[in-house]
Structures are given as structure tokens and as C-alpha cells.
N, C-alpha and C positions, 0 to 999 in steps of 0.2 A: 548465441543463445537460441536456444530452439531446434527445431528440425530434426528430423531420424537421429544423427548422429550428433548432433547439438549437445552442447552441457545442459543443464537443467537453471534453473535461474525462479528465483522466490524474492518478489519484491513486494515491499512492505512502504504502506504510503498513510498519510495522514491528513483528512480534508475538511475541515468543520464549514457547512455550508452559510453563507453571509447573507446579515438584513441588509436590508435597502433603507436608510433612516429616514428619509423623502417620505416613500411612497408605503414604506414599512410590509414592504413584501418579503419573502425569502428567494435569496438568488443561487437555485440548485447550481451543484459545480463538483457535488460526489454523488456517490452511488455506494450504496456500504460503507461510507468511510473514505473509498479511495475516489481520485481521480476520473472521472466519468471518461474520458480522453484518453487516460490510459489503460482503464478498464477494457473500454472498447477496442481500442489500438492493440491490446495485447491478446484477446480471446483466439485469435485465428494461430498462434504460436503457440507448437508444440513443445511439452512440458514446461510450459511458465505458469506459475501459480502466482496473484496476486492479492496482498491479505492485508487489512486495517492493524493497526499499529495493537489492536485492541485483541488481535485475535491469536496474536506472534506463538509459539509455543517453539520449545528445543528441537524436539522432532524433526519440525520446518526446517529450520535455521541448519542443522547438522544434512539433513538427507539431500538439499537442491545444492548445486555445486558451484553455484554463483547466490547469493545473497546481495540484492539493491533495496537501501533504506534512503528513503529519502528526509532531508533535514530536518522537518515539520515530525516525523514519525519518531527519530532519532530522537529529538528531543521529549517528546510525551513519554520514551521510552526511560529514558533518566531522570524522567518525573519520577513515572512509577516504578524501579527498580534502581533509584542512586541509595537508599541505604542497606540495601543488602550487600 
């Protein structure tokens, strides 16, 4: 994945940020949705694109030549798209 001649790769993640029921803080752990870790980990990799389960479109999914969902996203996904 990546680099000059690399495939192309479009991963799609799903992160809902957590209270703290203690101290009743919010414990960041995304950034748009995704992964903060992976966000950052993945910026310096060419042609990877990474997008919130929210934001998927055909487009995406059909042009990058690797597609990574991960389970959390997978499922929101067939919330909203299991009765079509």
C-alpha cells in the first residue's frame, strides 16, 4: 500500500469518542471520526485516503484498489444501509 508504485488503499474507520463517568470528561481518541493513531500514522503514505464510515461514497470504494473497513465502521455500515 502506498508509495510511487504502491496500490492505492481507502480505509474507512469508525471512532465515537468516550466519557469518563468518574470525572465526566470526554476521552478524545478520534479526529473526524477516525482513529487519531491511524490518522496520523497514515498521513505520510502515499495514495491512502482515510474516511469516517459517515462519509463512504461508491466513488471511494470502486477507484482505491485496496479498500480496509474496520469492524466498528462495517457495522454502522449495515445500520444504515441493511434494508436497501
Amino acid at each position: 500500500i502506498g508509495g510511487k508504485d504502491g496500490t492505492s488503499a481507502y480505509i474507512v474507520d469508525h471512532v465515537v469518542d468516550e466519557v469518563d463517568e468518574e470525572s465526566e470528561e470526554v476521552v478524545v481518541t478520534s479526529l473526524d471520526g477516525c482513529d487519531i493513531n491511524l490518522k496520523v500514522g497514515s498521513e505520510n503514505i502515499f495514495r491512502t485516503k482515510i474516511a469516517n464510515q459517515q462519509t463512504v461514497n461508491v466513488y471511494d470504494i470502486l477507484k482505491h484498489e485496496k479498500v480496509i473497513i474496520s469492524l466498528s465502521a462495517l457495522k454502522q455500515l449495515e445500520q444504515r444501509y441493511g434494508d436497501i
